[in-house]
C-alpha positions in Angstrom: 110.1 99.2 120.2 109.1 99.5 123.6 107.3 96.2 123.5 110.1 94.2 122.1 112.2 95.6 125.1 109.8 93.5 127.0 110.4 89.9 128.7 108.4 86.9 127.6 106.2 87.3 130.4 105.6 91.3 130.0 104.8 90.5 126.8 102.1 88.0 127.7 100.8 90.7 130.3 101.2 93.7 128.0 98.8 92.0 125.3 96.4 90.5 127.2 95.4 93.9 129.4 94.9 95.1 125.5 91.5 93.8 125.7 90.5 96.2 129.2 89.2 99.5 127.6 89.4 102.3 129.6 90.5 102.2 133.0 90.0 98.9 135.1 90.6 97.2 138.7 93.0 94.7 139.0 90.2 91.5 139.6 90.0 92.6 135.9 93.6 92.4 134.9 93.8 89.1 136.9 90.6 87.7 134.6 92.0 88.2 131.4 95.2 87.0 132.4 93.5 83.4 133.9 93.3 80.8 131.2 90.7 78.7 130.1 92.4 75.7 131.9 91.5 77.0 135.5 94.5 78.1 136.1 93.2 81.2 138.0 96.0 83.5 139.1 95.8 85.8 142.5 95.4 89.2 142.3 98.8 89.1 144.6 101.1 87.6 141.7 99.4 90.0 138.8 100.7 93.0 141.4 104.9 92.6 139.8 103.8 92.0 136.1 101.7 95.1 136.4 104.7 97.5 138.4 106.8 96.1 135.6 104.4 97.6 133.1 104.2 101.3 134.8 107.9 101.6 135.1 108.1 101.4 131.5 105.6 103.9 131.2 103.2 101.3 129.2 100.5 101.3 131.7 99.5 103.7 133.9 97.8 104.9 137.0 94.5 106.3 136.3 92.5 109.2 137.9 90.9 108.5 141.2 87.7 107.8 141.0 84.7 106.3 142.9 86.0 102.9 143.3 87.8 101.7 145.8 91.2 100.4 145.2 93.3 102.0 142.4 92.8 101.8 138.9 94.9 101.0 135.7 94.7 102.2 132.1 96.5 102.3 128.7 97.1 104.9 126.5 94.4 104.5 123.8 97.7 104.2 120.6 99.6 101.3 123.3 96.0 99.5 124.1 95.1 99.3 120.9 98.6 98.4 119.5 98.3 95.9 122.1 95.3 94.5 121.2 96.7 94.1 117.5 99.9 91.8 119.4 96.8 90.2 121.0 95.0 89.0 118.0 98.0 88.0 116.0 99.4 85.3 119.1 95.9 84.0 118.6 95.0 85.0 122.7 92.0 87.3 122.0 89.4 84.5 122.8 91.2 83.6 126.0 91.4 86.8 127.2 88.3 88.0 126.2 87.2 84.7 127.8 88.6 86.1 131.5 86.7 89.2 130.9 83.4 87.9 130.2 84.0 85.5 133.3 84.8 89.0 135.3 81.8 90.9 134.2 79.4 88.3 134.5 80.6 88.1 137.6 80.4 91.6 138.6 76.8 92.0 137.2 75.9 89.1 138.9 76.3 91.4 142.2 75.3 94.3 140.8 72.4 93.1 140.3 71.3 93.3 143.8 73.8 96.2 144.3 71.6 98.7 142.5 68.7 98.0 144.2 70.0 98.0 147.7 71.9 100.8 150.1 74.7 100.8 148.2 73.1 101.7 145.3 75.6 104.6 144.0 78.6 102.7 144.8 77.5 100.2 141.9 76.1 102.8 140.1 79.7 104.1 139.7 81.6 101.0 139.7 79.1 99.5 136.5 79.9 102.7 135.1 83.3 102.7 135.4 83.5 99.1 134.0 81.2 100.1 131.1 83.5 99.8 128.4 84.8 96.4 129.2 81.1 95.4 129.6 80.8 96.7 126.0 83.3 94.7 124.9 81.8 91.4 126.6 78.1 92.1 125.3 79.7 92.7 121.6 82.0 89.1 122.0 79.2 87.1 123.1 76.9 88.2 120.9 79.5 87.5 118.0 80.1 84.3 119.4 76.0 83.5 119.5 76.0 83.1 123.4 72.6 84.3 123.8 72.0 83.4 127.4 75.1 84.8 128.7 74.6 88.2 127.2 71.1 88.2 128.2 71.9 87.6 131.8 74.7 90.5 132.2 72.1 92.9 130.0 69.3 91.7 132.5 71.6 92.3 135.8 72.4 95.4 134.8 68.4 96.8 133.8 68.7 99.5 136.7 72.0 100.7 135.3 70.4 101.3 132.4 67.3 102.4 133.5 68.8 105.3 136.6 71.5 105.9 133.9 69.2 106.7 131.2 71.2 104.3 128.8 67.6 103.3 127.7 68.2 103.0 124.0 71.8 101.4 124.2 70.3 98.7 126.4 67.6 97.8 124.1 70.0 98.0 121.4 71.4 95.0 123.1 68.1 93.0 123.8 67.3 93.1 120.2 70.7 92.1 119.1 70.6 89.4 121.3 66.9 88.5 120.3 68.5 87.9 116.8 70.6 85.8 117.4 69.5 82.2 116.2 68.5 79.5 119.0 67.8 81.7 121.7 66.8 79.5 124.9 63.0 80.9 126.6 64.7 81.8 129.2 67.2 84.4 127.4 64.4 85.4 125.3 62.6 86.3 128.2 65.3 88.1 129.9 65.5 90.7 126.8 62.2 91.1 126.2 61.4 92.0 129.4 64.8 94.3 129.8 63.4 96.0 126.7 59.6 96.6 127.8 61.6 98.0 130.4 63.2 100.7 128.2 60.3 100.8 125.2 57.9 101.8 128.6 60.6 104.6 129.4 60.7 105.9 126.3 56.8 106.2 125.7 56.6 103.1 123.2 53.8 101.5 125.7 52.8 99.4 123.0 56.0 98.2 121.7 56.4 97.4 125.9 52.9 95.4 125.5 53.6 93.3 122.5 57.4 92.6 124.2 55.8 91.8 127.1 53.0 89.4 126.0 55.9 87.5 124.0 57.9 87.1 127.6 55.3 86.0 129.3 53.7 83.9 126.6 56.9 81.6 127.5 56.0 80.8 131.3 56.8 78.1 132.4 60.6 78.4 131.6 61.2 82.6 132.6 63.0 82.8 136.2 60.7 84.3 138.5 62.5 87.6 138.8 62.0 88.0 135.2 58.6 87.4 135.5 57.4 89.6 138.2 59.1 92.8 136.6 57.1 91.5 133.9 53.8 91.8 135.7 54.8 94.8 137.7 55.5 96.8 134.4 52.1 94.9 132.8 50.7 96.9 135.7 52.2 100.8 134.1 51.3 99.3 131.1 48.0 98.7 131.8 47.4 101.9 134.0 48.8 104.1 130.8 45.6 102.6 128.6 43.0 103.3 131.2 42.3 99.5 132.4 42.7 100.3 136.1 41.3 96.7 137.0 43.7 94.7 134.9 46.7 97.1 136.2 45.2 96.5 140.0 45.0 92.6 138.9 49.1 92.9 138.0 50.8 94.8 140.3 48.9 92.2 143.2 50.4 89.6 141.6 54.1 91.3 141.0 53.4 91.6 144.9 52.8 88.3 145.5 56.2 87.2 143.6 58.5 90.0 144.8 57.0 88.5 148.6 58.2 85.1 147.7 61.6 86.5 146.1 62.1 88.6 149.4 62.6 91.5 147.1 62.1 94.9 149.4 62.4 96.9 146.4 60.0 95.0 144.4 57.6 94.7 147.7 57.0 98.6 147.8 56.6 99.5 143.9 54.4 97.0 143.4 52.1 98.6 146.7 53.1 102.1 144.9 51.5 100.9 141.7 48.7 99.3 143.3 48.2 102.7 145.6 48.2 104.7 141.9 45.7 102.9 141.4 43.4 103.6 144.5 44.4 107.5 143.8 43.3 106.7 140.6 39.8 105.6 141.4 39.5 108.6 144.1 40.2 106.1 147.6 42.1 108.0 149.4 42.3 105.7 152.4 43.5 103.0 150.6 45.8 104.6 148.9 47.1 106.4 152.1 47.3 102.8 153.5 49.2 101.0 150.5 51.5 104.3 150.6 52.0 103.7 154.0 53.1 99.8 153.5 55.8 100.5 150.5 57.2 103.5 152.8 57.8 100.6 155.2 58.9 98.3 152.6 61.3 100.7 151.1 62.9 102.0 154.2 64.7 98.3 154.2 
C-alpha cells in the first residue's frame, strides 16, 4: 500500500536500496542507484529521494555508530518486500551491479586501511558494510566472476583475520576456487587468503599444499600476493621444525615487502626471521632483528 502511494521516482529509489542489507552510507545508496550506462549520480541529488523515503516512514535512520556520516536502514519485512519489487522490474543485476562497483571500491582502500593507523576505523566501517559485502561475494560468485570476488575476499584478509571470520573467509576462497576458468591470478589470491586462515586454524598442512599450488603459478601472482605467500611459507615452515627453510622465506618476504614499501610487511617478516634467531638460541641477533621491525612498525 504504502509503496503504491509512491511517485515513479520513489519507486525507483525504494526498490533499488532493497538490495543494501543492513544499515549503509549513502556512497552506497548512490551506487546502486547509478546505472550501468555511467550515468553516476552525486551523493547531493540521492539526498531528496532518500528524505522522501523517511518521511514516509519507509527508510530510516539507523543507530549511530562508528562511521562517520549517518547511516540508513530498512525494516527487514519493507527491504525484503522491496527486494521482491526489485526482481520483478528486472533491476536486481543493475543494482546489484552499483554495489559490487561500491565494495570493490571500498575494499580496495581497505586494503591498506587495515594495515595502517587507522586500522579500527576500517575495522568498523568493513564491518559495518559486511552484509552488503555478503551480498556482492554471493552475486559474483553466481555470476562466475572469479577475479572480482577474489580481489574484494583478498583486500579484506586482515578483516578476516583480526575479526576471526577465519572459516567464513575460506568459505569464500574455496567457492571461488570452484568456479570454472579461474584466471592464476585469482587462483592465487584465494589460495593464499585461505593458507592464511587454514594456518590460523591449525591445518598447517592444508596451508602448505594451498600454498605450494599459489606459488606453483609465479609468474602471473601480483607481488603482494606472493610475499604473504612466502612470509606465511616462513610460519609454515617454522611449525615443522625446518628453521633454515623458514629463515630462507621470511628473507625473501623481506625483500618483497622492501620493494612493495610495505611497513607492515617490513617488520613481521624481521619478527619471523628474529623467531627464528630465538629459536636457534642467538640472542643478539634476535635482539637486533627485534630492534629493526620495532622501527619498522612504529611507521
Amino acid at each position: 500500500w504504502s509503496y503504491r502511494l509512491l511517485g515513479p521516482k520513489e519507486q525507483h529509489t525504494f526498490r533499488r536500496l532493497g538490495v543494501l542489507r543492513g544499515p549503509f552510507r549513502i556512497d552506497a545508496a548512490v551506487a546502486v542507484l547509478s546505472d550501468l550506462l555511467g550515468a553516476k549520480a552525486a551523493s547531493g541529488e540521492m539526498l531528496p529521494g532518500v528524505a522522501d523515503l523517511i518521511d514516509k516512514s519507509l527508510l530510516l535512520r539507523a543507530e549511530p555508530s562508528s562511521a562517520k556520516g549517518p547511516r540508513y536502514q530498512m525494516l527487514e519485512t519493507v527491504r525484503a518486500y522491496a527486494a521482491l519489487e526489485l526482481d520483478a522490474a528486472g533491476e536486481r543485476d543493475v543494482a546489484l551491479e552499483g554495489l559490487a562497483a561500491y565494495c570493490a571500491h571500498e575494499a580496495d582502500r581497505a586494503r591498506t586501511g587495515l594495515t595502517g593507523l587507522s586500522q579500527v576505523e576500517w575495522l568498523d566501517r568493513v564491518r559495518d558494510d559486511l552484509e552488503n559485502y555478503r551480498s556482492t561475494l554471493d552475486w559474483l560468485i553466481e555470476r562466475k566472476r572469479a577475479s572480482n570476488a577474489a580481489d574484494v575476499t583478498w583486500n579484506l584478509l586482515f578483516f578476516w583475520l583480526i575479526r576471526a571470520r577465519g572459516t567464513e573467509a575460506l568459505q569464500w576462497c574455496q567457492r571461488i576456487l570452484n568456479l570454472p576458468h579461474v584466471s592464476p591470478r585469482a587462483e592465487a589470491k584465494a589460495l593464499v587468503a585461505g593458507s592464511v586462515m587454514w594456518y590460523t586454524q591449525g591445518q598447517v598442512g592444508n596451508a602448505r599444499e594451498w600454498l605450494t599450488g599459489a606459488l606453483g603459478l609465479r609468474p602471473d601472482i601480483d607481488p603482494d600476493v606472493e610475499a604473504m605467500a612466502e612470509i606465511l611459507f616462513g610460519h609454515v615452515e617454522q611449525a615443522g621444525g625446518n628453521q633454515d627453510a623458514a629463515r630462507e622465506r621470511f628473507t625473501r618476504s623481506m625483500d618483497m615487502f622492501r620493494t612493495l614499501s610495505s611497513a607492515w610487511g617490513i617488520g613481521n617478516a624481521l619478527m619471523g626471521k628474529a623467531s627464528v634467531a630465538l629459536a636457534a638460541r642467538d640472542i643478539p641477533t634476535a635482539e637486533r632483528l627485534l630492534d629493526e621491525a620495532t622501527r619498522a612498525l612504529e611507521q
